[in-house]
DOLO-396598 format. One line per 10 residues: number of its first residue (from 1); their letters; for each residue x, y, z of C-alpha. Coordinates in nm, 2 decimals, padded with zeros to 4 digits, m for minus. Each point is the difference from the previous one (the first is absolute). Last residue first. Example, Ala and Ser with C-alpha at 12.3 -4.5 7.8 and 13.67 -1.06 7.14 Angstrom:
<atoms>
2) SA) 01.37:m00.11:00.71 | m00.14:m00.34:00.07
</atoms>
This chain:
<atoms>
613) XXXXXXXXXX) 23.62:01.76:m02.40 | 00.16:00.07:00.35 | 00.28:m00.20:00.07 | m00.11:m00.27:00.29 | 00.17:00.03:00.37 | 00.31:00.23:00.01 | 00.02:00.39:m00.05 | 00.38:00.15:m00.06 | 00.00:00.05:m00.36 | m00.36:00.08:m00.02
603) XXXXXXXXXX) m00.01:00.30:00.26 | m00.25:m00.02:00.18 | m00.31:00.19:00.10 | m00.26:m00.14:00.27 | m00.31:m00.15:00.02 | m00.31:m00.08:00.23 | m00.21:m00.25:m00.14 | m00.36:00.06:00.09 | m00.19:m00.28:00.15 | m00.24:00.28:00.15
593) XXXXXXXXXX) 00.36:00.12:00.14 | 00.22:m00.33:00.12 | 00.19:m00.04:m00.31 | 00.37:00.05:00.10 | 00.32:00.18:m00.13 | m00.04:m00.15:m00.36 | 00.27:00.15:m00.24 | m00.03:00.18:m00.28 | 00.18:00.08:m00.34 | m00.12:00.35:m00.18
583) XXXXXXXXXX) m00.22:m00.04:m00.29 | m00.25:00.29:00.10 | 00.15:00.25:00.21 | 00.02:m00.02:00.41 | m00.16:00.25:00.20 | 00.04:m00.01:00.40 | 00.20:m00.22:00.23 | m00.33:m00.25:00.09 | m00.06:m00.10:m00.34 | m00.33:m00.18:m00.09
573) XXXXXXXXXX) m00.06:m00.28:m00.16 | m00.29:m00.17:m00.16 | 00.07:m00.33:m00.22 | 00.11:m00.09:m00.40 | 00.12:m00.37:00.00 | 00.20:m00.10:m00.28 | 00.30:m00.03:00.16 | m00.06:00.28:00.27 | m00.16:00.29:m00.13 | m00.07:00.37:00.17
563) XXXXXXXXXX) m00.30:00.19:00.05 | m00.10:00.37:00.19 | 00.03:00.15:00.28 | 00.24:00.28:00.13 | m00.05:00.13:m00.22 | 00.15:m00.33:m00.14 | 00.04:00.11:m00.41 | m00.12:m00.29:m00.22 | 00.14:m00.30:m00.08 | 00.23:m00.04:00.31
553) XXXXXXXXXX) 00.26:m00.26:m00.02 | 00.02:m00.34:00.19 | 00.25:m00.21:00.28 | m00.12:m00.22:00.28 | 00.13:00.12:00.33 | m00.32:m00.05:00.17 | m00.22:m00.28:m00.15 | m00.23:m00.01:m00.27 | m00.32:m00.17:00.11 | m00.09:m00.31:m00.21
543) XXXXXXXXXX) m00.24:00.05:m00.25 | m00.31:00.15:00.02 | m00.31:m00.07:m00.31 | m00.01:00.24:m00.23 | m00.26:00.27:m00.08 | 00.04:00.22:00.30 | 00.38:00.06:m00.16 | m00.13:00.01:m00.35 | m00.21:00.30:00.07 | 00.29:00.17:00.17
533) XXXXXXXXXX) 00.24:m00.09:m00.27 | m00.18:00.14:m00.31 | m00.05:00.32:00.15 | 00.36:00.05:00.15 | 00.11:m00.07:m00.40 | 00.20:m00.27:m00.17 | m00.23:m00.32:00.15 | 00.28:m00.18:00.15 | m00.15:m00.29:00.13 | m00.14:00.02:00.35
523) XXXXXXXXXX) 00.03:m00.17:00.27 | m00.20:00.14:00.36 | 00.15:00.33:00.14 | m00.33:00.20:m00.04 | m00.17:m00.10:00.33 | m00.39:00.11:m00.05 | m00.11:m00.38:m00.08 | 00.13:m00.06:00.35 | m00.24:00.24:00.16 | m00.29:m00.23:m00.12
513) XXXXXXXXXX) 00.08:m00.24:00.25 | 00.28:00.06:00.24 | 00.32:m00.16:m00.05 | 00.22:00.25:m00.20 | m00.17:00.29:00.24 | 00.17:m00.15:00.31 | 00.28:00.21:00.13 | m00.06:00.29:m00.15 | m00.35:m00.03:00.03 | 00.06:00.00:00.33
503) XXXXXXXXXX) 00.27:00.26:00.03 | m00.33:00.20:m00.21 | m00.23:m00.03:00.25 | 00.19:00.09:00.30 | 00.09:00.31:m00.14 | m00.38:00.05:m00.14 | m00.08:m00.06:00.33 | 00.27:00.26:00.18 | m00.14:00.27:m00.26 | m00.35:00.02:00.03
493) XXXXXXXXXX) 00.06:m00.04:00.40 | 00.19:00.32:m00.03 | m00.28:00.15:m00.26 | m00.26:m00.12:00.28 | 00.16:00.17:00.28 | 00.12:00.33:m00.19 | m00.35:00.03:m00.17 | m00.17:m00.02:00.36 | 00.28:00.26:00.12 | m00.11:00.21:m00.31
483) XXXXXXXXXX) m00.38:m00.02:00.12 | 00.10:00.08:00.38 | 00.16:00.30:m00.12 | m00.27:00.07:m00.23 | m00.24:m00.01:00.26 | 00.18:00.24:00.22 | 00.06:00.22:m00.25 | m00.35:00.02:m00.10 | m00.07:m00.15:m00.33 | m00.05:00.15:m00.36
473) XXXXXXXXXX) 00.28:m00.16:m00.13 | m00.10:m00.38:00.12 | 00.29:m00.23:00.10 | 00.06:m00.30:m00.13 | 00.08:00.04:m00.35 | 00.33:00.19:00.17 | 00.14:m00.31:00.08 | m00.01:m00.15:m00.34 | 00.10:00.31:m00.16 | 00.31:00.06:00.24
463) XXXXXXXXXX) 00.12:m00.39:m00.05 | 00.02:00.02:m00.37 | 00.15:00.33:00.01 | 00.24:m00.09:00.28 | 00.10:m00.37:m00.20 | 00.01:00.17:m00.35 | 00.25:00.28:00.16 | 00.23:m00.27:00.18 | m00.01:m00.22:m00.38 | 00.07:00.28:m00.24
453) XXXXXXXXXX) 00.24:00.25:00.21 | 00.23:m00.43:00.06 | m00.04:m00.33:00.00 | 00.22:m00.23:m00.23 | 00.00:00.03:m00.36 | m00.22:00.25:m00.21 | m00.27:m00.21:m00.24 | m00.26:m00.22:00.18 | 00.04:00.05:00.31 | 00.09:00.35:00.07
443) XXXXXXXXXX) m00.26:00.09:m00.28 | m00.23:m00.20:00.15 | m00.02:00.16:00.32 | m00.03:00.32:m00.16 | m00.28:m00.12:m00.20 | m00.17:m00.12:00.30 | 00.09:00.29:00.21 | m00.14:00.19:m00.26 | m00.35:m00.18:00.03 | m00.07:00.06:00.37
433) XXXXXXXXXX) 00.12:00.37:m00.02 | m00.27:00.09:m00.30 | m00.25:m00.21:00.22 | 00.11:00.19:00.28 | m00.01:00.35:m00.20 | m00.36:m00.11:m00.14 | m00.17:m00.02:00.36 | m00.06:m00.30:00.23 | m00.26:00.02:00.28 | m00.24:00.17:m00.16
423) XXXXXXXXXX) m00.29:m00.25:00.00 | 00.03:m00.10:m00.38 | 00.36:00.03:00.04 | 00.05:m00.27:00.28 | m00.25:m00.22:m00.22 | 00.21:00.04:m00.28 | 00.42:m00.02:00.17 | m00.01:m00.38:00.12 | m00.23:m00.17:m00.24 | 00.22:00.19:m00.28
413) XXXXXXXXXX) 00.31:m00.12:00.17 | m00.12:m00.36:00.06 | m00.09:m00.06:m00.41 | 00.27:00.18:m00.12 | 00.25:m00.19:00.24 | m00.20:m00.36:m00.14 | 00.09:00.08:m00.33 | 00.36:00.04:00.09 | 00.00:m00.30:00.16 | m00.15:m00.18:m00.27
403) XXXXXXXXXX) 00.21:00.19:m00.29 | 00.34:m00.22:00.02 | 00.21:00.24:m00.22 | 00.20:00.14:00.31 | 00.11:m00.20:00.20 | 00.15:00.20:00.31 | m00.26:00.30:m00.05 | m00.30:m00.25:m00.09 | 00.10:m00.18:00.35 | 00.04:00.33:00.18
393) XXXXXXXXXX) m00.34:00.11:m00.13 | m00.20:m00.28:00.09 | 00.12:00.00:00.36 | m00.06:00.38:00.02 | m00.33:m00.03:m00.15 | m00.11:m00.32:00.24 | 00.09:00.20:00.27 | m00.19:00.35:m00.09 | m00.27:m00.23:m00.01 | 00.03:m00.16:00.35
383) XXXXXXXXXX) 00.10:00.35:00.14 | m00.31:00.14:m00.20 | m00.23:m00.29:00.16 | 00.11:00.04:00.35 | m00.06:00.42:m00.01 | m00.35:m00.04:m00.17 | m00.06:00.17:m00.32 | m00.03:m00.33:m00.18 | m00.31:00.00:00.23 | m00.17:00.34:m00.18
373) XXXXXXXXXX) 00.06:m00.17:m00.36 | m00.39:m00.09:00.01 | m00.09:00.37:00.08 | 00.23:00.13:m00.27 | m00.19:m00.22:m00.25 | m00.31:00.16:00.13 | 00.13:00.37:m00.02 | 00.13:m00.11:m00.36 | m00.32:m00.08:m00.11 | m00.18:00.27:00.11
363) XXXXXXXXXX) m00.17:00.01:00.35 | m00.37:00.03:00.00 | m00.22:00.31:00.07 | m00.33:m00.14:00.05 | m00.26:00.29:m00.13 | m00.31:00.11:00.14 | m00.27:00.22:m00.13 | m00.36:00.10:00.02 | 00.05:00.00:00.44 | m00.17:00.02:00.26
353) XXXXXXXXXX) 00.23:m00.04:00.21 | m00.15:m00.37:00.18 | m00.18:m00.07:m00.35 | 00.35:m00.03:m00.14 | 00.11:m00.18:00.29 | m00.33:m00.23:m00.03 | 00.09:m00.09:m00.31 | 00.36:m00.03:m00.02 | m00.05:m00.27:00.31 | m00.09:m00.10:00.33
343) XXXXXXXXXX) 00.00:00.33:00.17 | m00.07:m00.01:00.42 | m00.01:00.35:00.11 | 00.18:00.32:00.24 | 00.31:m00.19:00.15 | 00.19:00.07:00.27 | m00.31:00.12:00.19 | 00.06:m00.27:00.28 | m00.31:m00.16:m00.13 | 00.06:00.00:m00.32
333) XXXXXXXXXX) 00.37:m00.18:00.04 | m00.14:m00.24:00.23 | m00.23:m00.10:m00.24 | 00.24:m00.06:m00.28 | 00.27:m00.16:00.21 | 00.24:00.19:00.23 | 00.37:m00.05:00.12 | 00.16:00.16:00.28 | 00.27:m00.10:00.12 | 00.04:m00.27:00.27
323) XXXXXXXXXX) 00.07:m00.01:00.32 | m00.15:00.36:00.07 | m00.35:m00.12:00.16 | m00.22:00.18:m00.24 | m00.33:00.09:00.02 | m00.15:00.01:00.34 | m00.32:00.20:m00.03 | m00.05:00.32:00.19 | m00.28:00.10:00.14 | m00.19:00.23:m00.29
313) XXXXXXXXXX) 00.05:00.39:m00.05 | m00.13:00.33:00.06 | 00.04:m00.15:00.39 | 00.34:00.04:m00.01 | m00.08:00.39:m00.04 | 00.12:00.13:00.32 | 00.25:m00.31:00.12 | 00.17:00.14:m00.33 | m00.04:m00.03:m00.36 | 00.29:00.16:m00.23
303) XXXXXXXXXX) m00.11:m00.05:m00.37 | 00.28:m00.11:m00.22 | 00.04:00.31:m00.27 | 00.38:m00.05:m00.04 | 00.24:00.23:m00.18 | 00.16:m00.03:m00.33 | 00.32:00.02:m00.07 | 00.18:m00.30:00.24 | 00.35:m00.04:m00.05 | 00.10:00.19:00.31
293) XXXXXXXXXX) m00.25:m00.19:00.19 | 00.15:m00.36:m00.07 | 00.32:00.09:00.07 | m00.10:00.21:00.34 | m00.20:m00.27:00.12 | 00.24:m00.32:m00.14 | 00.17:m00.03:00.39 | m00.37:m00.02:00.16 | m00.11:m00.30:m00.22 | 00.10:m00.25:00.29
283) XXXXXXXXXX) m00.22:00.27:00.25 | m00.24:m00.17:m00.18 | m00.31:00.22:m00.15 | 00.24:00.24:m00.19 | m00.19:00.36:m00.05 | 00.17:00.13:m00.33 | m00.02:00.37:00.01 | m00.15:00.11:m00.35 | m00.29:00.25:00.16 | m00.37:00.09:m00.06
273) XXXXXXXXXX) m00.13:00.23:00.23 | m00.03:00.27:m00.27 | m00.15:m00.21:m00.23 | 00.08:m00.26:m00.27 | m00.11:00.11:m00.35 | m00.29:m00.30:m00.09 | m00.08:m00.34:m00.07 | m00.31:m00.12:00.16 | 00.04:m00.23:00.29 | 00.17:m00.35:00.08
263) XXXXXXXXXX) 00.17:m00.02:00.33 | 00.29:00.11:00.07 | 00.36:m00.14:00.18 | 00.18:00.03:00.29 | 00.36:m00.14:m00.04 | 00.11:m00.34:m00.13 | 00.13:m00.27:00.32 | 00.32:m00.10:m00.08 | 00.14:m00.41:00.08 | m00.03:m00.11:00.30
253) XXXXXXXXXX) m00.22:m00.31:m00.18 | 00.34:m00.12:m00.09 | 00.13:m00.10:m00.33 | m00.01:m00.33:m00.22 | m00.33:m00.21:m00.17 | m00.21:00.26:00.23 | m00.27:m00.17:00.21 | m00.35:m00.05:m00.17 | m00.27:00.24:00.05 | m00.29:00.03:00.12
243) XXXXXXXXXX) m00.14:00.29:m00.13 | m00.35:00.12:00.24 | 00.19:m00.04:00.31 | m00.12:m00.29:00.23 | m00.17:00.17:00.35 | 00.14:00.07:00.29 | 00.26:00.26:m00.10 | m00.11:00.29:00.14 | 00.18:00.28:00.03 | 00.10:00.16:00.39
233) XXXXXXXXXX) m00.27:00.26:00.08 | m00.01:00.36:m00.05 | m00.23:m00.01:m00.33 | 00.17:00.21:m00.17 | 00.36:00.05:00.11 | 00.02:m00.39:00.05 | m00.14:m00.06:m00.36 | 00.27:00.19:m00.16 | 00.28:m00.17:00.20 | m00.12:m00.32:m00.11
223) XXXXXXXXXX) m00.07:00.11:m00.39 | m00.31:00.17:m00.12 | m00.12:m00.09:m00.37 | m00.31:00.23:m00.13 | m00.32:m00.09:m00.20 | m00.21:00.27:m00.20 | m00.26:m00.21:m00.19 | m00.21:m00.08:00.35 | m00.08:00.42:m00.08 | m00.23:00.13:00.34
213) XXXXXXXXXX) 00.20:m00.25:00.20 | 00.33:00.05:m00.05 | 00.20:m00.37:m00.03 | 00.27:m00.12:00.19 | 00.25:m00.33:m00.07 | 00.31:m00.06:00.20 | 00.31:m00.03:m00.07 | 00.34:m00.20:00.06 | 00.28:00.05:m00.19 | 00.32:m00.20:00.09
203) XXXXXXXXXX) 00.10:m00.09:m00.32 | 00.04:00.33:m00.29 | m00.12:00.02:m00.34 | m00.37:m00.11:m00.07 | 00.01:00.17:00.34 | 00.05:00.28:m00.10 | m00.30:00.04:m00.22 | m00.18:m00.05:00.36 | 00.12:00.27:00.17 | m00.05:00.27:m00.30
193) XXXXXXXXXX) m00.37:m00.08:m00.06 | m00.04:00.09:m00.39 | m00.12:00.35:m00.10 | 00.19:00.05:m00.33 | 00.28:00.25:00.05 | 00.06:m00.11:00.41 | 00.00:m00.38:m00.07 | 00.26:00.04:m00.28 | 00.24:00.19:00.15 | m00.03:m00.23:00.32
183) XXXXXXXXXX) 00.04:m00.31:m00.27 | 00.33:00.19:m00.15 | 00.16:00.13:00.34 | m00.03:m00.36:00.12 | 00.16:m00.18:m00.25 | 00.27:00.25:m00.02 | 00.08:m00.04:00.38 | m00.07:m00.38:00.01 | 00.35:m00.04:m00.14 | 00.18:00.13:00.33
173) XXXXXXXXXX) m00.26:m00.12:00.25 | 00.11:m00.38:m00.17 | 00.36:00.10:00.04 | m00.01:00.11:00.37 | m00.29:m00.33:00.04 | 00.28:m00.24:m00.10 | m00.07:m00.13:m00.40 | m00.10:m00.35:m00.02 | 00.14:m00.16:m00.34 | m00.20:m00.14:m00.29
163) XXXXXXXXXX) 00.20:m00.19:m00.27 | 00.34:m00.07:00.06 | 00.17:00.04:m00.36 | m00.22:00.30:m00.14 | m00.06:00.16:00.30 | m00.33:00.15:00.11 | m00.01:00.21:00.32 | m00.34:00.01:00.14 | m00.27:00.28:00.08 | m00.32:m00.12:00.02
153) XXXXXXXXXX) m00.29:00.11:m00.28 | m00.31:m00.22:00.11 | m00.31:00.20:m00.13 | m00.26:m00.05:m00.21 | m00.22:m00.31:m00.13 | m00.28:m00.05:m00.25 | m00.29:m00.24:m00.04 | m00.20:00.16:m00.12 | 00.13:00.27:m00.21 | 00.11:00.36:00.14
143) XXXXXXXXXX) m00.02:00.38:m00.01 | 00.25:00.23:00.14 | m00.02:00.37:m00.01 | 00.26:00.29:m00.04 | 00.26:m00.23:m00.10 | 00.37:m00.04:00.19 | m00.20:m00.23:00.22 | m00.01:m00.29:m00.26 | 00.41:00.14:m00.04 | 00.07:m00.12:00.33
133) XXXXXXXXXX) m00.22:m00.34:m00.01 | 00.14:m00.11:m00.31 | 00.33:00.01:00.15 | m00.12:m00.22:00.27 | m00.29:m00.14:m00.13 | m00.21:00.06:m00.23 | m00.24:m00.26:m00.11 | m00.30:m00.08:m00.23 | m00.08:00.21:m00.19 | 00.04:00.30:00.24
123) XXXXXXXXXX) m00.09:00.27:m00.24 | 00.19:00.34:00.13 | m00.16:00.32:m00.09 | 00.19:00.31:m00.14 | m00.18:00.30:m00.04 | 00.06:00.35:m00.14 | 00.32:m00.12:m00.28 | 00.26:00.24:00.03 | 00.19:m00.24:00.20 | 00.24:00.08:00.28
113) XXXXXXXXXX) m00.17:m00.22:00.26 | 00.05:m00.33:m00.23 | 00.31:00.11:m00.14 | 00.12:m00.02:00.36 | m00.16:m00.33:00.11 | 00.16:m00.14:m00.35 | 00.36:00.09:00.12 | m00.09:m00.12:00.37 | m00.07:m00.33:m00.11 | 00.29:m00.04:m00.22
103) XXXXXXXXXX) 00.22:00.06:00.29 | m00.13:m00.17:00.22 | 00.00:m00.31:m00.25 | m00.30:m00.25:m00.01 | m00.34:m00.07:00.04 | m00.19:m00.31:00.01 | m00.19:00.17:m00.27 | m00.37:m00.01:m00.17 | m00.12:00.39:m00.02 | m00.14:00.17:m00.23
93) XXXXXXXXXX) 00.08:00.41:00.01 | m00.30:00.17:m00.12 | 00.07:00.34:m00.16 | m00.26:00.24:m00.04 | m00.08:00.33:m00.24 | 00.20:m00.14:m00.26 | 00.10:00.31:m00.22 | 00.26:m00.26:m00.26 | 00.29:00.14:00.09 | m00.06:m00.10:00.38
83) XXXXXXXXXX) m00.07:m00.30:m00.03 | 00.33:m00.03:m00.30 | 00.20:00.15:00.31 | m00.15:m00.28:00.27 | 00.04:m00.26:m00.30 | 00.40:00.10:m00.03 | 00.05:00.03:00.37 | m00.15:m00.33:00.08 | 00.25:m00.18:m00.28 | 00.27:00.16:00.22
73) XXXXXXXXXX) m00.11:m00.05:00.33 | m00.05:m00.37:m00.05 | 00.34:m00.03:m00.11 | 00.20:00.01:00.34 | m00.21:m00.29:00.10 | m00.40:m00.07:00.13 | m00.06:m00.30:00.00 | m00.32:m00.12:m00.18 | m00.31:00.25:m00.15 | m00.02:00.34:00.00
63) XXXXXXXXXX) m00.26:00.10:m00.23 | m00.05:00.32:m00.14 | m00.36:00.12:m00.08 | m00.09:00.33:m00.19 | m00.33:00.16:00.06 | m00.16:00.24:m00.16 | m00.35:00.15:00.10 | 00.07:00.03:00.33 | m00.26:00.03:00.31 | 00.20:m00.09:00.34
53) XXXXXXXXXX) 00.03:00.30:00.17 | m00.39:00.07:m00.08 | m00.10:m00.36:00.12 | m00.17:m00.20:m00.26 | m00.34:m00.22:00.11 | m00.07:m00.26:m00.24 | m00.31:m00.12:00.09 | 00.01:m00.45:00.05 | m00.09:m00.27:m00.26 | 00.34:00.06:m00.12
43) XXXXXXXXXX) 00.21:m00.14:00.30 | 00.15:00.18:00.27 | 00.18:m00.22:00.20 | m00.14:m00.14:00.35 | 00.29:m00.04:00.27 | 00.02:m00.23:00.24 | 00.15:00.08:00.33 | 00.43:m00.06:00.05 | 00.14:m00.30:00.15 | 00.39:00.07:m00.05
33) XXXXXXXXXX) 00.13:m00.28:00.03 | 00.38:00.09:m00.06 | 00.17:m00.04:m00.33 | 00.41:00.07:00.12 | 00.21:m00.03:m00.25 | m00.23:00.25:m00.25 | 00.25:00.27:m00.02 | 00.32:m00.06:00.28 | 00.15:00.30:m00.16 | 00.33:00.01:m00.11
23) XXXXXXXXXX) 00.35:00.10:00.13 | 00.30:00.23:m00.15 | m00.21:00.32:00.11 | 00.25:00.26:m00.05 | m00.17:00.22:m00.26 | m00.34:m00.01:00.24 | 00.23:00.21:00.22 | 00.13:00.19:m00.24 | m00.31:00.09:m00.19 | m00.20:00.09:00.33
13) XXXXXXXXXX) 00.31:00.24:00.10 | m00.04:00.17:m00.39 | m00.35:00.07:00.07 | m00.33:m00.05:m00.24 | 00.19:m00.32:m00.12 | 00.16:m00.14:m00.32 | 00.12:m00.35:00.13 | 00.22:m00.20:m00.19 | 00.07:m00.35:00.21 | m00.12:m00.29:00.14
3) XXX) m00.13:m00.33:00.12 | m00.35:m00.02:00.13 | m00.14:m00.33:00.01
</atoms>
């Protein structure tokens, strides 16, 4: 599905409108039945014929394989640089993906086009859709398996708590806009049919198939309006279209027709009547024309046939009905001209260039352990681990010495900050911002009494880095606004949980298993130092709860927590008016805090209950 996000585009107005997509591609949802022709791979037994464009004689391979997330792009940049480096004369893009983010998409698209490299093929092996689809056509040439399948990129919003949501045809038209700019782009610099690439996008296209006559190879998609001006008859739509596909999973066939598009031919400086208007073919596309065109560079070489010359080229076969997108297995894809051969394997790849020399360029270790964290990276999974840390860390904050919780705050910080940082969400100054809150915070708690500079600037640090881990620096503004509202929402629902969380625990963490070997204020026999007296306290076995208004002295410094004995009981306090000094006379307020004894000062003369030993 596509998802989201950093975009580095040819235009600046391309990169903010794909920068604003906060909704996914529907890649693979839909698996129509297609019925395609057979196709006959070439096998060994058979001439190896190399085309000139083709020929290479190094060839470096980088697969694509799975979702495709906001790190994808990263480990692709790296192996696209080390291609290049290393004076690869070809690079084959293999491709097995659902697809994924917009964002991401796009980013690798652009690399893709702005390569030093001379060719770049994409290896269908074995699907590409959606996302997959948009950078297959990215490549100068595509080349597939058998069986293979292209195509299916609709435009859905994706949320993280609801799942797929139907976007209204003004906000569909709205996100298609960068979509279609890119697979126009794409059709006009490497000779694929522009009509029909969009609709691997867009619903509602319907096309029909016509060859030339003196080159069968050279095929051409006309739409409704199209084949009206040719052949000066209403379209006919008799017969069943060549992809039958099934209806969308959400979305209305009224969806966006794509413009006029090409048909495959050799590659070469456009001409004088080439142009970069964008010809919608639904007057529903008419309000993106002057979007689309002003993004479009390179100008369009779609041969114009007329009722003069309509009979250059074959009746016209019904292709598409528009209810569907399009979405084309191996044969299909050779016979439209999307694809140029059937490759099965390294082999016949290599033998398909030419080649002495090819090379897999693999992600490093790191890339791949960044690929498996990409989930944690997930908006419902960092507000459930940002909960657990702050639930963890107010428990080790308020008894401090207990280790578990504080353990278990490591643990959900560094799975909350390291995958964010490994795909440049989170930067060093949150990190630093994240960690001095902490300190801060403890500081207030731990040592100063009551809550004052220390606490309110621990609790806006803390809060600023967490929020701020959100939102890529590189972004758009209007990405990043949405990003930082996203970290708001799920920092604010963070912090109500762990709220919730820790009153319960509060409540009930004496009588919940394994918790209640965390509670310090168990019996203990006066051990003579803080050490001593907390091992001894989870050693022994509890006593009978010592009840408010009982009397005890402090034997270490309350700051404000710390221990105190009763008799010859040595239990967990903590004072609620500030520091109070070792040896000083106390009296139990309450013990309702993680079975905490709340305490106050007295003055001996005057306290009543039992005389502190």
């Amino acid at each position: 599905m596509f998802v989201h996000e950093t975009v580095i585009s040819r235009t600046r107005r391309a990169s903010q409108a794909a920068g604003i997509v906060s909704g996914a591609m529907l890649l693979g949802s839909l698996l129509p039945a297609w019925q395609g022709a057979g196709v006959q791979p070439q096998t060994g037994d058979q001439p190896t014929v190399v085309a000139a464009a083709a020929r290479a004689e190094t060839v470096a391979i980088i697969t694509i394989r799975g979702v495709i997330d906001s790190i994808t792009p990263k480990v692709f940049e790296r192996r696209i640089e080390l291609a290049e480096r290393q004076g690869a004369d070809a690079i084959v893009i293999e491709l097995d993906t659902p697809g994924g983010e917009v964002g991401a998409v796009l980013e690798i698209c652009n690399m893709l086009k702005g390569t030093s490299v001379p060719n770049t093929v994409a290896w269908i092996n074995r699907d590409a859709y959606s996302g997959g689809a948009i950078i297959a056509l990215a490549c100068k040439e595509i080349v597939v398996n058998d069986p293979a399948t292209l195509g299916d990129a609709l435009v859905v919003q994706m949320d993280p708590i609801r799942g797929i949501n139907e976007l209204s045809e003004a906000e569909r038209q709205k996100f298609l806009a960068p979509l279609l700019v890119e697979v126009v782009d794409s059709a006009r610099r490497h000779g694929y049919d522009e009509k029909l690439v969009q609709g691997i996008v867009s619903l509602g296209v319907e096309l029909w198939m016509i060859r030339n006559k003196e080159n069968p190879r050279r095929v051409l998609f006309i739409d409704a309006a199209e084949y009206e001006r040719i052949y000066e008859r209403e379209p006919d739509r008799s017969a069943t279209p060549m992809l039958v596909a099934a209806p969308p999973l959400i979305g209305q066939p009224t969806a966006p027709t794509p413009p006029p598009g090409d048909s495959p031919q050799e590659n070469g400086a456009p001409t004088e009547s080439d142009h970069t208007a964008f010809d919608p073919a639904s007057p529903v596309l008419e309000p993106l024309t002057d979007t689309i065109s002003s993004n479009l560079v390179v100008g369009s070489r779609r041969p114009t046939i007329t009722p003069d010359n309509r009979d250059e080229w074959t009746e016209p076969v019904y292709y598409a009905s528009g209810r569907g997108l399009v979405t084309m297995r191996a044969g299909l894809l050779l016979d439209s001209g999307l694809a140029t051969a059937v490759i099965k394997t390294d082999a016949e790849l290599m033998s398909y260039f030419g080649a002495s020399a090819m090379d897999r360029l693999e992600p490093t270790l790191s890339e791949k352990a960044a690929m498996q964290l990409a989930f944690l990276t997930n908006p419902i999974i960092r507000a459930l681990l940002l909960m657990v840390f702050l639930t963890t860390l107010m428990i080790e904050l308020h008894a401090p010495g207990l280790g578990v919780p504080g353990a278990i705050a490591a643990a959900a910080l560094i799975a909350f900050l390291a995958p964010s940082m490994l795909v440049g969400l989170a930067s060093w100054w949150e990190v630093v911002a994240i960690i001095s809150g902490i300190i801060l915070l403890a500081v207030e708690l731990l040592v100063l009494p009551g809550f004052g500079v220390f606490g309110i600037a621990g609790v806006l640090l803390l809060l600023g880095g967490i929020v701020f881990t959100f939102s890529q620096p590189s972004a758009d503004p209007e990405q990043a606004s949405r990003q930082l509202t996203n970290g708001i929402m799920a920092t604010v629902l963070a912090f109500a949980s762990s709220g919730v969380a820790i009153f319960f625990l509060s409540k009930h963490l004496g009588t919940l298993p394994f918790f209640n070997r965390l509670v310090l204020s168990r019996a203990v026999q006066d051990a003579g130092d803080s050490g001593d007296e907390m091992l001894a306290a989870m050693a022994l076995p509890a006593e009978t709860p010592i009840q408010p208004g009982s009397i005890g002295r402090t034997t270490t410094p309350l700051k404000p927590v710390g221990h105190a004995v009763f008799g010859d009981r040595v239990v967990d306090v903590r004072s609620d008016l500030g520091y109070v000094d070792a040896g000083v006379a106390v009296r139990v307020v309450s013990a309702v805090e993680f079975d905490r004894l709340i305490v106050e000062p007295i003055d001996e003369q005057s306290g009543t209950g039992e005389a502190p030993a």
